[in-house]
Structures are given as C-alpha cells and as structure tokens.
C-alpha positions in Angstrom: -1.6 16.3 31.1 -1.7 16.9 27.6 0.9 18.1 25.1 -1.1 21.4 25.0 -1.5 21.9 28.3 2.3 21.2 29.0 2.6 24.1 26.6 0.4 26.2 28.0 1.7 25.6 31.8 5.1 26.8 30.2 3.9 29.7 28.5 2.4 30.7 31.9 5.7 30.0 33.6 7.5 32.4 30.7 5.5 35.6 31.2 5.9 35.4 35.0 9.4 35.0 35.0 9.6 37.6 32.1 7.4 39.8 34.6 10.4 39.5 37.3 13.2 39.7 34.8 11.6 43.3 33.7 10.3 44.5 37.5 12.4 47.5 39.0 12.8 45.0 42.2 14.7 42.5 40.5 16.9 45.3 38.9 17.4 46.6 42.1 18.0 43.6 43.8 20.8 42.6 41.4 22.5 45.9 41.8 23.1 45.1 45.4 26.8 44.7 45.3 26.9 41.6 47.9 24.6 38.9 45.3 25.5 37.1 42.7 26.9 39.6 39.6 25.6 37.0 37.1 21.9 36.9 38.5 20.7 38.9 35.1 22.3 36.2 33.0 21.2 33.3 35.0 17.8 34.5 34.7 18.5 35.2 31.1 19.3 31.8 30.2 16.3 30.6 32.1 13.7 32.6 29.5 16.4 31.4 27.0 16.0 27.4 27.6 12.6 27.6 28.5 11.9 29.3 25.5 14.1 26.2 23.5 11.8 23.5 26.1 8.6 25.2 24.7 9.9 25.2 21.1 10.1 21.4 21.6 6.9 21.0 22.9 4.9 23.0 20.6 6.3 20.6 18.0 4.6 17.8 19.7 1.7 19.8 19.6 1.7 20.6 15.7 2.1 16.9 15.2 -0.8 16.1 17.4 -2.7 18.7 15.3 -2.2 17.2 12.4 -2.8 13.1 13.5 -6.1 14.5 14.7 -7.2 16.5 11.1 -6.4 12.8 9.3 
C-alpha cells in the first residue's frame, strides 16, 4: 500500500467516524445515563489523533511528490 493510499484509507476512516460522532444515535446513545460519561471525548480524541496520524502521513506523501517531479 502506498503512502497515498494509506492516506486515503484514513481519510475514509475520518468521515465515517465523523458521520457517527455527528448522528442523533450516537448523541442519544451517550445521554444514556448507565455508559461511559466521557464517550463524546473519547471519540473526540479519536478524530483528534487520527487527524495528527494523517498529518503525518500526508507529509510522506508531499515528499514523494516532489522525489517524483525531480
């Protein structure tokens, strides 16, 4: 798998779990007063270091970019 790829397998993985982070079913399901009161933030920080993992990555592909263009 290529550094592009990688990148675009975790951009994938981002807007799905954005998707569930934003879907009235996960809101409800953290309201229920028996799970886990940090389930929002764990989720959160999820996005957050995928987000920082992607970052990364693109970075490998920028610098592939460019060793190609010489």
């Amino acid at each position: 798998m290529t550094p592009l790829e990688i990148l675009e397998k975790f951009n994938s993985y981002y807007i799905e779990i954005q998707a569930i982070a934003q879907s009235e079913e996960w809101q409800k399901l953290c309201e229920k007063k028996h799970n886990d009161p940090e389930m929002k933030t764990h989720l959160g920080d999820v996005l957050h270091y995928l987000g920082e993992v992607m970052d990364c990555v693109d970075s490998c592909v920028e610098m592939k970019v460019k060793q190609d263009e010489s």
